[in-house]
MARGU-851212 format. One record per residue (C-alpha): residue in three letters; x, y, z. Coordinates in pm, whole numbers, plus 50000, padded with zeros to 5 digits. Example, Ala and Ser with C-alpha at 12.3 -4.5 7.8 and 13.67 -1.06 7.14 Angstrom:
2
ala512304955050780/ser513674989450714/
// end
This chain:
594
unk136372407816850/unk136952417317205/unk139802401517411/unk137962402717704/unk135412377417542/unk138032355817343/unk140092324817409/unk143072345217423/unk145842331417653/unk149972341617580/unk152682326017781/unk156072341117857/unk157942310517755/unk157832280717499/unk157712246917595/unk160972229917570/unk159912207717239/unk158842243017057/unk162002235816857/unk162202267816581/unk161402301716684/unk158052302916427/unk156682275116654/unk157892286517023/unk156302323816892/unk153332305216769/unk152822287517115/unk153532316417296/unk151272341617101/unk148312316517174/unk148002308216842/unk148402268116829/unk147992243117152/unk149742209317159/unk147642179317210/unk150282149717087/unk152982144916892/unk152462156116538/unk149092169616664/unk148452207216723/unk144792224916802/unk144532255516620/unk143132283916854/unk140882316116720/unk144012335816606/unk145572305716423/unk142062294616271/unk141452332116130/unk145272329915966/unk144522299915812/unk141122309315683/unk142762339615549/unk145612320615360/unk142852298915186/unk141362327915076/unk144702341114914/unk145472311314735/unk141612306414643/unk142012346214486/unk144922332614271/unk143542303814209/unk140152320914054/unk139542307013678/unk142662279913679/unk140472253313884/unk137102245714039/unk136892239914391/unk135812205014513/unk135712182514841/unk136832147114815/unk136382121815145/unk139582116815317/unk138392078415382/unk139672063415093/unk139402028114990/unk142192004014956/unk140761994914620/unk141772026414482/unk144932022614518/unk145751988714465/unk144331999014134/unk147542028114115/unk150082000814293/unk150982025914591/unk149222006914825/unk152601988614942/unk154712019614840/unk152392039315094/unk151812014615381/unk155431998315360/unk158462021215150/unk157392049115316/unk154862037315617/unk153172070215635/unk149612060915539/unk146972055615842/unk144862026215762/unk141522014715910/unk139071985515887/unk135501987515876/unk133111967116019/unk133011946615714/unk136741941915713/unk137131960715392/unk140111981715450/unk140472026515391/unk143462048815392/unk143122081415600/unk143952102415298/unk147802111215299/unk146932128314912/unk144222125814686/unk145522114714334/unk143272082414324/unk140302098014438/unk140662124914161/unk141512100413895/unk138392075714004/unk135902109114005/unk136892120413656/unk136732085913468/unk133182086913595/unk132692121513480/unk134692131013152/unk134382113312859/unk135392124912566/unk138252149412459/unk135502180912408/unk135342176512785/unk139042184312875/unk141292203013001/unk139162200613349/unk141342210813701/unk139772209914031/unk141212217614380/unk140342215614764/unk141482225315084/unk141382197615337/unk143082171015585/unk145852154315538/unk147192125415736/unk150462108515743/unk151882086715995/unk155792106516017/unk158102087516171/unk159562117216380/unk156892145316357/unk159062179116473/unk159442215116431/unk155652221716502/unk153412222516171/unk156012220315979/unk156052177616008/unk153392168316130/unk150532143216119/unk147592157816069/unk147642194215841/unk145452216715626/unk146352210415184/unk145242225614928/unk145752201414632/unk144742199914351/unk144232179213997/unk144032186913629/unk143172163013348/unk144592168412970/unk143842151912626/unk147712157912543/unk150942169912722/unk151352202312592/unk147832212112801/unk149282194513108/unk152632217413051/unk150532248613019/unk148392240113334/unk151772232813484/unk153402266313423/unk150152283113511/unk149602267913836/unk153762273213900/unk152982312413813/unk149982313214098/unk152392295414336/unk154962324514257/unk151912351014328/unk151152334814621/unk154742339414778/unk155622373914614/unk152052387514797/unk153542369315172/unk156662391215058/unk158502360915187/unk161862349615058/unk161292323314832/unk162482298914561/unk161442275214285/unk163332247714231/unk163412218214052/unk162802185214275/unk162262150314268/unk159082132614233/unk158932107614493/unk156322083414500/unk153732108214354/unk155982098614016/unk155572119213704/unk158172131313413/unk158692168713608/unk158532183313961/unk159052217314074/unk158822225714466/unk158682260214598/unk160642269314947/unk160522295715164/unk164412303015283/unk164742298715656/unk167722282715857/unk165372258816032/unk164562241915684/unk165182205715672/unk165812207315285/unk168982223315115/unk168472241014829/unk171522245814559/unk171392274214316/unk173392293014126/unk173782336214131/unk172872337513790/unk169522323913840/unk169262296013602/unk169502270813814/unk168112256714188/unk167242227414277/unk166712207014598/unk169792190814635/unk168192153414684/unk167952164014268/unk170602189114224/unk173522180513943/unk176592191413927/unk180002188713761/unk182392169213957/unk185332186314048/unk188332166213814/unk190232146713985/unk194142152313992/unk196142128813768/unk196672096413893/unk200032090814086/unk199762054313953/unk201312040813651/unk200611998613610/unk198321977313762/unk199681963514143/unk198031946414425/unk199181962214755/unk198861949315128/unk197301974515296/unk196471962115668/unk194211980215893/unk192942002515625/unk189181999315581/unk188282034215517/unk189082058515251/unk191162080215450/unk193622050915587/unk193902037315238/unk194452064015081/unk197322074315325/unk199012041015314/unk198822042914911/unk200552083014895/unk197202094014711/unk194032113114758/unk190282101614791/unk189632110814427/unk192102084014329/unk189752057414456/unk186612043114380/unk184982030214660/unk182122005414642/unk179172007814869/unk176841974514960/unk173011979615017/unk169921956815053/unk167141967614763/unk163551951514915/unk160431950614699/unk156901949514824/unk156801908214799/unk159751903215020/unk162281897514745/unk165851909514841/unk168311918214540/unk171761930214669/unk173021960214521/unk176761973214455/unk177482010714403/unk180682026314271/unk181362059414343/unk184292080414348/unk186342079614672/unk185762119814762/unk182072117714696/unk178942102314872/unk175822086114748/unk172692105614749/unk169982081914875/unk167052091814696/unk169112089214327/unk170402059414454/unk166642048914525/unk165262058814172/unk168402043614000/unk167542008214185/unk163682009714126/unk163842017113738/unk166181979413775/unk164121960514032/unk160751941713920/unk158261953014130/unk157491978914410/unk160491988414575/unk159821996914979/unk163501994015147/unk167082006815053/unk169361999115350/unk173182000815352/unk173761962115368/unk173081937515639/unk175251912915461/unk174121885915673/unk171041885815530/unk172601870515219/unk176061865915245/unk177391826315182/unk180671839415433/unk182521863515529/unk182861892615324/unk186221912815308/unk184531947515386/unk186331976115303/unk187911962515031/unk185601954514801/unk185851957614441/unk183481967614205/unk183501928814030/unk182631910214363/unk181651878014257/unk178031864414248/unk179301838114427/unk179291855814736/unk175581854814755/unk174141824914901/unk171271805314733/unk168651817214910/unk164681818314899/unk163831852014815/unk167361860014741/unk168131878214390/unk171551855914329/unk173231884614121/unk174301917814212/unk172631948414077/unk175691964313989/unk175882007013969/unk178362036013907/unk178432067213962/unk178912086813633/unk182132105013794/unk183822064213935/unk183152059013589/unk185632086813431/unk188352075713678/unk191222061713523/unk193892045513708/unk192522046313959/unk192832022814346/unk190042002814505/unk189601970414698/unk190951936114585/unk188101917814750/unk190661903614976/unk190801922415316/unk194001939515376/unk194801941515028/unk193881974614787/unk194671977614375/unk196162004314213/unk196372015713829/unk192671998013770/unk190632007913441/unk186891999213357/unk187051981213075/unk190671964513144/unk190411957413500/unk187321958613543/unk183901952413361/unk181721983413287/unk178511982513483/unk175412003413465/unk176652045713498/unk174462062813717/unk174192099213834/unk174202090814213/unk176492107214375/unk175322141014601/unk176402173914454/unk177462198814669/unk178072237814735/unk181082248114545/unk180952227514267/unk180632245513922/unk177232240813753/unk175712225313447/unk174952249113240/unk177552272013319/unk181082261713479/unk181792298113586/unk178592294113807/unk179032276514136/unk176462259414330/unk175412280414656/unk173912264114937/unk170332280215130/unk167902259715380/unk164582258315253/unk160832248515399/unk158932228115139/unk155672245215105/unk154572234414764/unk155172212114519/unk153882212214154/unk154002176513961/unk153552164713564/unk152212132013594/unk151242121213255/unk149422092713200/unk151002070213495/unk147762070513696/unk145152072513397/unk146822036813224/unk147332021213562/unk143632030513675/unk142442029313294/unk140792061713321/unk140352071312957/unk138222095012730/unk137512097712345/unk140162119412160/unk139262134911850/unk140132101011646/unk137722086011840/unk140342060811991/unk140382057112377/unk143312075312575/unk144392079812880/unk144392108313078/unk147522132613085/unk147422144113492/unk148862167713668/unk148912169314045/unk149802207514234/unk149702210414624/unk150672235914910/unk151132230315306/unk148592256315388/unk149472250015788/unk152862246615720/unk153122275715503/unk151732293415777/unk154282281416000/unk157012292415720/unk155892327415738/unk156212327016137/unk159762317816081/unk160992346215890/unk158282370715964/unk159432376016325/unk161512393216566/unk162902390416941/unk159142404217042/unk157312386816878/unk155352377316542/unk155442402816279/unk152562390116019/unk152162406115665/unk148872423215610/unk147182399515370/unk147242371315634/unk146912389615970/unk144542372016185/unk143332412716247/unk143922444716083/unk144282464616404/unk144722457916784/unk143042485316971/unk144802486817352/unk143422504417605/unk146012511617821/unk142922516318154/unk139812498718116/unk138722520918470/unk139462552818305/unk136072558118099/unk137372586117865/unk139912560117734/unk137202536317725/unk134632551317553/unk136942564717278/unk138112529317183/unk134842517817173/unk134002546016962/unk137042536916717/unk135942500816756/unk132722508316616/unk133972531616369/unk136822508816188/unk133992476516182/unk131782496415997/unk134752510615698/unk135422466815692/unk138782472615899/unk139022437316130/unk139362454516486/unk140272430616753/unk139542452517065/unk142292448717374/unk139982457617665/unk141322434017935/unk142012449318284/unk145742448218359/unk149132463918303/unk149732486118002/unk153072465517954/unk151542437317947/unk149422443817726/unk151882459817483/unk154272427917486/unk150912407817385/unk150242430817096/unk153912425317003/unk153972387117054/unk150462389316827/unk152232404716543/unk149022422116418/unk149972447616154/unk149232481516326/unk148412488716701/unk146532519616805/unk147042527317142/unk144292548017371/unk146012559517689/unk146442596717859/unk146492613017506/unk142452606117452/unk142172637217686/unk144022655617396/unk141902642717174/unk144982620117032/unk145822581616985/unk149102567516941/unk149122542716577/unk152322524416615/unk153742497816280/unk154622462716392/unk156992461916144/unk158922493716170/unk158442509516480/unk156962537616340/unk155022554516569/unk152592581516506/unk150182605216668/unk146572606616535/unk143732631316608/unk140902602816761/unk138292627816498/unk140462611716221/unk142432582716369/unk139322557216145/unk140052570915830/unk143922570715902/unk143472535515994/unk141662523915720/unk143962543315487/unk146422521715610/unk144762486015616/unk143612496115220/unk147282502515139/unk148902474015271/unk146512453315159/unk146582467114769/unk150592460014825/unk149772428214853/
// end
């Protein structure tokens, strides 16, 4: 490739929405082009990194799956038949939908897991047939609320994802661990910093998730782990142990007036005690796909806050039905009167709830497993401007339903070990590994013949990476005030050749030479012979971040080149008679490495 010939432009600043350095280096290196929010055109550079990646992955991928191509238009039918039809279009409203002209309605494919499920009931039948696993790289669309920090959120991206089908769980957990081990390959041959860690399932579903990040401080998830390495986890799953709260300055059960105190802070100031004295009890609205509204009351400990998505879980294992909205409550929307907020108590009556169509006329009544080890502990009196002290489940108040659902946090001692504390790292979501069991198989009734000759469901498992965003990933740790520094093994070239005169013909000639030389060893040349400043140049090949740069300036009339390391520095001097071989000793090495 010749920059002279190529659609090669670089720009000396990023736009002012390029929020991460990956993406402003990215834009700048002429590697991506915005064309709408969410939506990014992938120039020549940016198209040969990505077709490189696939072909990583694809290497570690060889004899664990079969490549396939499923349609992203994907019929509603499908999944109605899997129930994430409302989960999809109205929970979490990222599905693109379209009509045809018969009116029969298709999703843009935000995942595949139907389509895979529908192909294979059609396909294997009996148990002699299985384990099968297939994968693809393709589009994905999903319609993000806030699409940011370039292809890292965005609504259209490249996936690979990919689907195995088991006779019994034990294959699905070796597939698992297998495809978790090519993951790990993957990363170790980016020589990113990386982490598994365990996750939560979302509305894919399944008995066990495990999502691997790539550490960088523009991550949107936080990632909790402990030194010893036996534990991380994203910390919308993370567990802890809760820090034990101090004894309880209160001795017998007393109402108190308490006036102007509808937070934590003011209550617990007015009482003489601290926030892990106090249970505080938290109102949402719970929604299911059919419009239904059941009002939900969490307990949780007065020094600790709910973490939504356990909170979610905990409500839709309770709720019939699809749940598709967990909102901090609009009391209004049910409330027979006034409600005396900020001092509620965990045994607010029913009564409060007006009789309603569509109304759940009970509370769905939670606590946090830590609210429910406090003992004597204060809390509202359901009366505002009034707060009780010495209260005990069991005495005071009824026991509800105990819940993990409160958010751990850095600091706190671990599980598994209490001399291990939680540490706290940014992550970027790049891939996420899922046991599904039979939840699609039974809802889909996609079965096969086991040995017994009874029919069974499937056991599924479901394994994807971000190939665009994992690109992106890489940008954000593999670069430096200059520019993009890209590992070997995903380079969009091997070598930049810059000619530092394109009107000096010695210089010329000797790149082309080279040129011709390193294409015919297999080294990927891309060949800087664009009139201009040498500077210039030499900030592109920096902003670039191609691997190794030879440079053919003054020296060629010493019969020398100058083969400078993108990563490094390093600079070194090479006779031009050898400078091919050098170069392709180089590529060959850094390429074994990885």
């Amino acid at each position: 490739m010749r920059l002279s010939r190529a659609l090669f432009t670089t720009w000396r600043e990023a736009p002012a929405d390029a929020e991460t350095p990956g993406i402003q280096m990215l834009v700048r290196a002429g590697y991506v082009r915005k064309v709408g929010s969410g939506l990014y055109a992938h120039l020549p550079l940016m198209h040969r990194v990505v077709q490189k990646l696939e072909a990583l992955i694809r290497e570690e991928l060889d004899g664990l799956a079969q490549e396939v191509s499923f349609p992203v238009l994907q019929p509603e039918g499908l999944w109605q038949e899997s129930g994430r039809w409302a989960a999809y279009t109205q929970a979490e409203g990222i599905m693109f939908t379209v009509q045809d002209r018969a009116g029969r309605r298709h999703a843009l494919g935000p995942t595949h897991e139907e389509v895979a499920v529908d192909v294979m009931r059609g396909l294997v039948r009996s148990y002699r047939d299985l384990p099968v696993s297939v994968y693809q790289f393709g589009r994905k669309f999903r319609d993000e609320l806030r699409p940011r920090f370039g292809l890292l959120r965005t609504r259209e991206f490249v996936m690979k994802d990919a689907y195995s089908f088991h006779a019994d769980a034990e294959s699905l957990a070796e597939q698992y661990e297998a495809m978790g081990a090519a993951y790990a390959r993957v990363l170790s041959r980016l020589g990113v910093a990386w982490r598994s860690v365990e996750a939560d399932s979302g509305s894919i579903g399944g008995s066990a998730s495990r999502e691997f990040m790539v550490l960088a401080d523009v991550g949107e998830d936080e990632v909790l782990f402990t030194e010893d390495g036996r534990y991380a986890a994203n910390a919308e799953r993370a567990v802890s142990r809760a820090a034990a709260a101090p004894p309880s300055p209160f001795r017998a059960f007393v109402r108190h007036h308490t006036p102007g105190t509808p937070t934590v802070a003011a209550a617990c100031a007015v009482l003489g005690c601290e926030a892990a004295h106090m249970v505080k009890n938290v109102l949402y609205n719970a929604v299911t796909a059919d419009g239904r509204l059941t009002p939900v009351l969490v307990s949780v400990r007065g020094d600790h806050q709910v973490n939504g998505v356990k909170l979610w879980n905990a409500v839709q294992a309770c709720v019939p039905g699809t749940l598709v909205r967990l909102d901090v409550a609009d009391t209004a929307a049910w409330a027979a009167g006034a409600l005396p907020l900020g001092y509620v108590a965990p045994d607010l009556p029913d009564g409060v709830i007006a009789a309603r169509d569509g109304v759940h006329g009970a509370f769905l009544r939670l606590c946090d497993e830590a609210a429910a080890e406090c003992r004597d502990f204060t809390t509202g009196a359901n009366e505002s401007d009034w707060h009780v002290t010495g209260a005990n489940w069991g005495d005071t108040f009824p026991r509800t339903e105990v819940v993990d659902v409160r958010q751990a946090q850095a600091g706190e001692a671990s599980r598994h070990d209490p001399a291990q504390r939680l540490h706290s790292a940014r992550g970027i979501e790049m891939g996420h590994i899922f046991q599904l069991g039979t939840r699609y198989a039974q809802a889909m009734g996609a079965t096969f013949a086991a040995a017994d000759g009874a029919e069974r469901p499937f056991q599924m498992g479901c394994y994807g990476i971000g190939v665009t965003r994992l690109a992106q990933a890489v940008a954000e740790q593999c670069a430096d005030g200059r520019g993009l520094v890209w590992p070997a093994v995903i380079a969009p070239h091997d070598v930049l050749l810059t000619v530092v005169d394109v009107e000096n013909e010695a210089q010329l000639q000797a790149a082309e030479a080279l040129y011709a030389q390193l294409r015919a060893l297999g080294v990927d040349a891309l060949l800087d012979d664009r009139p201009g400043r040498a500077g210039a140049k030499f900030a592109d090949a920096d902003l670039t971040g191609i691997p190794l740069r030879v440079t053919l300036g003054r020296g060629v009339e010493r019969g020398e080149a100058e083969l400078k390391v993108r990563a490094t520095g390093e600079a070194t001097l090479l006779n031009l008679e050898e400078a091919a071989r050098e170069v392709h000793a180089r590529v060959e090495a850094a390429l074994t490495r990885a």
